[in-house]
C-alpha positions in Angstrom: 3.2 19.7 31.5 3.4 23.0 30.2 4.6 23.9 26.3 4.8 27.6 25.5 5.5 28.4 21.5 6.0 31.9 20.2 3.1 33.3 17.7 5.1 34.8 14.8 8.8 34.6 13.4 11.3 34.1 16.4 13.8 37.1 16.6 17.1 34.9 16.9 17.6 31.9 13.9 21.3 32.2 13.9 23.4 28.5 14.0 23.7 27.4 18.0 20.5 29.6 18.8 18.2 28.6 21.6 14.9 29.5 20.2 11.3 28.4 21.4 8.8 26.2 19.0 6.7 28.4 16.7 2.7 28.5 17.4 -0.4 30.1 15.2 -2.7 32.4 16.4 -5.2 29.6 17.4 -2.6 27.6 19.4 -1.9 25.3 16.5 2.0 23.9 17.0 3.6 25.2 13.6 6.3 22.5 12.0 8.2 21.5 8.9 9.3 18.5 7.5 13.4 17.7 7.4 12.6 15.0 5.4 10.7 12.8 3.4 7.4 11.6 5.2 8.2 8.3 5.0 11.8 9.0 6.1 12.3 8.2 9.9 10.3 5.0 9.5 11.9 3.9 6.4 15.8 4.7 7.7 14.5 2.7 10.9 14.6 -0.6 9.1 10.0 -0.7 9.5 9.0 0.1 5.7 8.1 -2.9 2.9 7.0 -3.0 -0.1 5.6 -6.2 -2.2 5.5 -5.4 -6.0 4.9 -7.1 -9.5 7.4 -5.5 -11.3 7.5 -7.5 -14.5 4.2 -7.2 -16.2 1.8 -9.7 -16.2 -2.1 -10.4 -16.6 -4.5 -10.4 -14.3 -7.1 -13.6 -12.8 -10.0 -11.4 -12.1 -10.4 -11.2 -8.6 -13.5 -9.6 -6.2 -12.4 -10.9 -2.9 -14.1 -13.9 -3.0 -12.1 -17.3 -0.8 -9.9 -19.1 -2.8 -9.4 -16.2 -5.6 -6.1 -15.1 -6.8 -5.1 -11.5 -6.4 -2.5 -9.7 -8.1 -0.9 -9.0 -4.9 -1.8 -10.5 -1.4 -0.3 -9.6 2.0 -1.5 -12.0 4.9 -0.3 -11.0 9.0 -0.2 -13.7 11.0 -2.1 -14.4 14.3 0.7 -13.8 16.8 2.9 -11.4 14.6 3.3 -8.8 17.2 2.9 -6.0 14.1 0.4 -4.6 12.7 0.9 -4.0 8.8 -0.1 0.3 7.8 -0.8 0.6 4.3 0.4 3.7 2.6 1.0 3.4 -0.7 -0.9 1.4 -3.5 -0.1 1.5 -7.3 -1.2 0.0 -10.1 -0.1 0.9 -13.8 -1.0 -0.6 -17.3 1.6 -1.7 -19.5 0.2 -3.2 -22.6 -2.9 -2.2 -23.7 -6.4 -4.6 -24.2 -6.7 -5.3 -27.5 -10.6 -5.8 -27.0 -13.1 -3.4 -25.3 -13.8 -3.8 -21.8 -13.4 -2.7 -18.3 -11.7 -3.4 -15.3 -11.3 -2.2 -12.2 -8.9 -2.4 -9.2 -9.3 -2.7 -5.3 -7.5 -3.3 -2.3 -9.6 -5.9 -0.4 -9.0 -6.6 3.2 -10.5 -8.4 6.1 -10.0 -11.4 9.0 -9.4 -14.8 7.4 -8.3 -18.3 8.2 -4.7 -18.8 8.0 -3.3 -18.5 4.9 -0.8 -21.8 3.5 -0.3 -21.6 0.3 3.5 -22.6 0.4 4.1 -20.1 -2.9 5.6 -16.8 -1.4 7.3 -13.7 -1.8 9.1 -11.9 0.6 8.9 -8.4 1.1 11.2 -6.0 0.4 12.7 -3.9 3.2 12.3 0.2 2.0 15.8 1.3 3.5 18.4 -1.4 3.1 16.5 -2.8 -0.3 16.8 -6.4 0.5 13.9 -9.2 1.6 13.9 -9.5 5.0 12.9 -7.8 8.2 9.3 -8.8 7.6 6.6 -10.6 10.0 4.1 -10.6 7.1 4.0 -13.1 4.3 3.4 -12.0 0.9 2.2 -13.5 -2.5 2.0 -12.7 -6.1 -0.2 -13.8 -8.5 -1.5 -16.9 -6.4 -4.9 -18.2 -5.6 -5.5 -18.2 -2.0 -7.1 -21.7 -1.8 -6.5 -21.6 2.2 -7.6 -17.8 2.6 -11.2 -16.4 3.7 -13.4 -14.1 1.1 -12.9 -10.2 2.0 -14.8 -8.3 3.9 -14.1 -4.8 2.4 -13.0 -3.2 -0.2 -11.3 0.1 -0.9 -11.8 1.4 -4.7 -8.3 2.6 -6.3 -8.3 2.5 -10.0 -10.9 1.6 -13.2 -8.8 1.1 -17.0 -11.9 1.4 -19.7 -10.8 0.7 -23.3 -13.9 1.0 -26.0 -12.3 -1.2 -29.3 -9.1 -2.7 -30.8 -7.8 0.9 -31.4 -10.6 3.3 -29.7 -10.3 5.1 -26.4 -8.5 4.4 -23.6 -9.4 5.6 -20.0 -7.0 4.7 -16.8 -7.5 7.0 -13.1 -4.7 7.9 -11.3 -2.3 4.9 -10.6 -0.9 5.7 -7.0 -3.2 5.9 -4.2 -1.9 7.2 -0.7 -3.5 6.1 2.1 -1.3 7.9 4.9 -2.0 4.8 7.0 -5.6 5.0 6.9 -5.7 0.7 6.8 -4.4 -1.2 9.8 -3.7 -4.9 9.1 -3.8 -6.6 12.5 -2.6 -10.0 12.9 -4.9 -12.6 11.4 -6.1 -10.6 8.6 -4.9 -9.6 4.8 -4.9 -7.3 1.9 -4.8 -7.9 -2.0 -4.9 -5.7 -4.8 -6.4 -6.8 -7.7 -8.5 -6.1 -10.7 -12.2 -7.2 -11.4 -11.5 -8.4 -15.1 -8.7 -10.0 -17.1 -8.7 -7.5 -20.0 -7.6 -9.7 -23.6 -3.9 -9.2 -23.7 -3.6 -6.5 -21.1 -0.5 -6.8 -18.4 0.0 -4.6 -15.5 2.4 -3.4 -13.0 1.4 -2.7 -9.5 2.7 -2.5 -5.6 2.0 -2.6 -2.1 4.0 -0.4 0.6 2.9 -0.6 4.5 4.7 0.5 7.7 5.1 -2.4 10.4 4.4 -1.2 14.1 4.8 -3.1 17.2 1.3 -4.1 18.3 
């Protein structure tokens, strides 16, 4: 197959114009978005999203089997979908009122089938209600069933020195572009190394589902 672009600003742009695709000098296809990134898969019915949107504390959580993660997204063996993480967000809403430090990650890996019979199910993108999901999600619950993670993907740190010192929190939203696959049998969870005295949070999860 053959494609042949025109290098440079096509002469006709009119409505009802038959006009070839634009190309660079180095034979780069040239394109611009309609829409939203996330659009076409979103409007297609394939976009979640898991979230704790009333703030809450943290268990501190590494990864480890058994822990409990702020937020947890398992795939089952057999799914037929893999689960493409795009977004991650995590946000503080009421301050520590004693110094420490924590910080947050997005741990992933295989792992034994998770039961724990406490769930939430995730929110479809596009028609905003739960359903359309293979995956199984959890909030806040320890994973008693689940394996320890095997990696670990860095996305925030929250520092605060004293009852009323300095406050430090990086960037809250972290785009993967679907740089983490989540084949059946394996999971994700967000969480934060260290429950902070009185500090809540706010954070979510937001993945593309494609046919295996």
């Amino acid at each position: 197959m053959l494609i042949q672009n025109i290098v440079g600003q096509p002469a006709n742009t009119g409505n009802n114009a038959l006009i070839n695709g634009r190309a660079g000098q180095l034979g780069d296809v040239i394109f611009s978005e309609l829409h939203g990134r996330y659009y076409e898969t979103t409007y297609r019915g394939n976009s979640f999203l898991l979230s704790v949107s009333t703030a809450a504390a943290v268990t501190a959580y590494a990864g480890g089997a058994a822990g409990t993660p702020m937020i947890a997204l398992f795939n089952p063996v057999g799914s037929g979908r893999n689960a493409v993480i795009n977004k991650v967000s995590v946000g503080n809403v009421v301050a520590a009122s004693a110094a420490g430090t924590v910080a947050f990650g997005l741990y992933f890996g295989t792992t034994a089938t998770i039961t724990q019979s406490t769930t939430t199910a995730p929110w479809n993108m596009g028609t905003q209600l739960q359903s359309g999901s293979v995956m199984t999600g959890f909030r806040n619950v320890a994973l008693t069933s689940g394996s320890a993670a095997s990696n670990v993907i860095a996305l925030a740190s929250y520092y605060w020195a004293t009852a009323a010192g300095v406050g430090n929190v990086t960037p809250a939203v972290t785009d993967l572009d679907g740089a983490l696959i989540i084949p059946p049998g394996s999971y994700v969870a967000l969480g934060g190394s260290a429950a902070l005295t009185s500090a809540t949070w706010i954070g979510s999860l937001q993945w593309e589902e494609v046919p295996v």
